[in-house]
BADREN-533206 format. One record per residue (C-alpha): residue in three letters; x, y, z. Coordinates in steps of 0.2 Angstrom, whole numbers, plus 5000, padded with zeros to 4 digits. Layout:
// residues N
AlaXYZ ...
END
This chain:
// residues 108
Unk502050135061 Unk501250095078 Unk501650175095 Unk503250215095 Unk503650385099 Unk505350395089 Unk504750305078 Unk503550425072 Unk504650555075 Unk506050485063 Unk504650445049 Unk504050645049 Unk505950675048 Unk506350545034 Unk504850585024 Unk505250695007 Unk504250875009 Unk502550865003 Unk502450685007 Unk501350585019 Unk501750465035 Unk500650355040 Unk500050285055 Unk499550105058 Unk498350065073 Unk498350125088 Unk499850195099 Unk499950295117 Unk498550425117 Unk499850555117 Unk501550585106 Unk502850725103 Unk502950755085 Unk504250885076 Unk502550965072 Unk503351125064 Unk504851025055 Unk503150935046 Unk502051075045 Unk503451205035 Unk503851055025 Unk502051005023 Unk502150845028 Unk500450765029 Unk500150625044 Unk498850505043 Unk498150395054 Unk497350205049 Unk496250115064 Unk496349945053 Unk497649875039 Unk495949825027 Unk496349835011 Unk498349885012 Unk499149695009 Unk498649694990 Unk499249864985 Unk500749824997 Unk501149654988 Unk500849734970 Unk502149864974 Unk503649734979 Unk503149634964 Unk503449754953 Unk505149824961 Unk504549984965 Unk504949964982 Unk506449844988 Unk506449845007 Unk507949705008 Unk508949835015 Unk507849855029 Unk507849685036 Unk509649695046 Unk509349505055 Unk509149355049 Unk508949215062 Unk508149025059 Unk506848975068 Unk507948905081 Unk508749035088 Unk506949145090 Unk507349205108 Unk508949295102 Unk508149365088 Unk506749445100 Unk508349495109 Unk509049585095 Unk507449685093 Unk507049715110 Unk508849775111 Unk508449885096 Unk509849835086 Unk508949815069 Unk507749885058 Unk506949725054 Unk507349555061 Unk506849405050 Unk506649225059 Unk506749105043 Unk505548975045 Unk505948855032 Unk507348725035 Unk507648725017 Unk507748915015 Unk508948985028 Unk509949115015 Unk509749295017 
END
C-alpha cells in the first residue's frame, strides 16, 4: 500500500488477527490508523522504503495458486480507451483497473 489513508485503514481492518499489513514506500508523513482495533487484534504493520527483493517471492506465489488476485482486478480496458480507465480509478470505482496492452489479447 502507499499513501492512502483508507487505504491503510481498510488493510489493518481486513487483515486476519495476528497477521501483518505492510506498507510500500512512502505515504503522507502523517495517517489515522484504527491503532487499538490492530493493537487488541495484534496486528503487526510494517513498513518497506524499497520493493527489493519482493517481485520473485510475489511471482512464485501466483505461480503456484496460492494467491489468485483475479478477483481484484474489477476493469478491463484496451489500450485504447486508457483516459477512461484512469477515470475509473481516479473515480474510485475499482479495485484494480487492467489496461490490456496486447491487440491479440483483449479477454479478461
Amino acid at each position: 500500500m502507499h499513501g492512502v489513508e483508507s487505504s491503510i485503514q481498510s488493510a489493518i481492518y481486513a487483515t486476519r488477527s495476528g497477521g501483518v499489513v505492510v506498507l510500500v514506500g512512502l505515504g503522507s508523513e502523517m495517517a489515522t490508523v484504527p491503532l487499538i482495533n490492530a493493537a487488541v487484534r495484534e496486528v503487526d504493520i510494517r513498513g518497506v522504503f524499497r520493493y527489493c527483493n519482493t517481485w520473485p517471492m510475489a511471482i512464485a506465489m501466483l505461480a503456484s495458486g496460492k494467491v489468485n488476485v483475479k478477483p481484484l482486478v474489477t476493469h478491463r480496458f484496451p489500450l485504447e480507451q486508457a483516459v477512461q480507465a484512469f477515470e475509473t480509478t481516479r473515480q474510485g470505482l475499482g479495485i484494480k483497473v487492467m489496461l490490456k496492452c496486447d491487440q491479440n489479447d483483449q479477454n479478461p
